[in-house]
N, C-alpha and C positions, 0 to 999 in steps of 0.2 A: 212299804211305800209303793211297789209296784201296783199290787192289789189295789190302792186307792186311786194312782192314774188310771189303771182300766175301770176301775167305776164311774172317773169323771169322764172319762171316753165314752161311757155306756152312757150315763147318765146325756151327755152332747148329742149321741144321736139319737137316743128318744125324744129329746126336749126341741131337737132341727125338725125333726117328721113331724112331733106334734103341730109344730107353729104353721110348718109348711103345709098340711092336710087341713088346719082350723084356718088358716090365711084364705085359701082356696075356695074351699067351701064357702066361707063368707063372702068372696067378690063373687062367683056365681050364683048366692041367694040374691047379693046385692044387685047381680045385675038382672035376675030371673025379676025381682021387687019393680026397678028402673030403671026401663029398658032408654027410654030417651033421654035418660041423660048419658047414657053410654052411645047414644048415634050422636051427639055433638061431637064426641071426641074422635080426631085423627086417628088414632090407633085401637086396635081392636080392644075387646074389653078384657081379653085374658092375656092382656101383655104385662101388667103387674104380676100373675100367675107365670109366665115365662120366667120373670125374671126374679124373682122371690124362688122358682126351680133351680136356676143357675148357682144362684148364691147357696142354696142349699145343699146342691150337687156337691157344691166346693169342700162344702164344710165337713159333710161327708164324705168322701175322698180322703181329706188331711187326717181324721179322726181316725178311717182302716187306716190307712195307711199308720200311723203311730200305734196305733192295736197292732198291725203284725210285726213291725218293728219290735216293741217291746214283749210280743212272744217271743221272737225268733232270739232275743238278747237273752229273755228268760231261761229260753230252749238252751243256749248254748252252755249258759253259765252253769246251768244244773250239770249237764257233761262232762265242765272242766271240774267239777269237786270232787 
């Protein structure tokens, strides 16, 4: 059962980086493509890019963070048998 949380944990941060790297890149083609419709808007053109980073930072964070938990659980248990 463990084995397959840490796959879904792997599987979570490849599939975060992917979206986040493909997200990216497509608002910079998008905005390299049209540039003035990016000068009408208040905020700069890579503030979806900030914040699509954010969201991602998070998700990765909670994801180690439960990868080494569930080493550290795994680590010990092996010790107590």
């Amino acid at each position: 059962m463990r084995k397959r949380i840490d796959s879904m944990l792997n599987l979570l941060i490849g599939s975060t980086l992917g979206v986040f790297i493909g997200k990216s890149t497509y608002d910079f083609w998008d905005y390299k493509s049209h540039p003035t419709i990016y000068e009408i808007q208040s905020a700069p053109w890579y503030t979806a890019i900030l914040l699509y980073g954010a969201v991602c930072a998070f998700i990765l964070l909670v994801a180690v963070i439960a990868k080494f938990t569930l080493k550290r659980k795994q680590k010990h248990q092996c010790c107590d048998e």
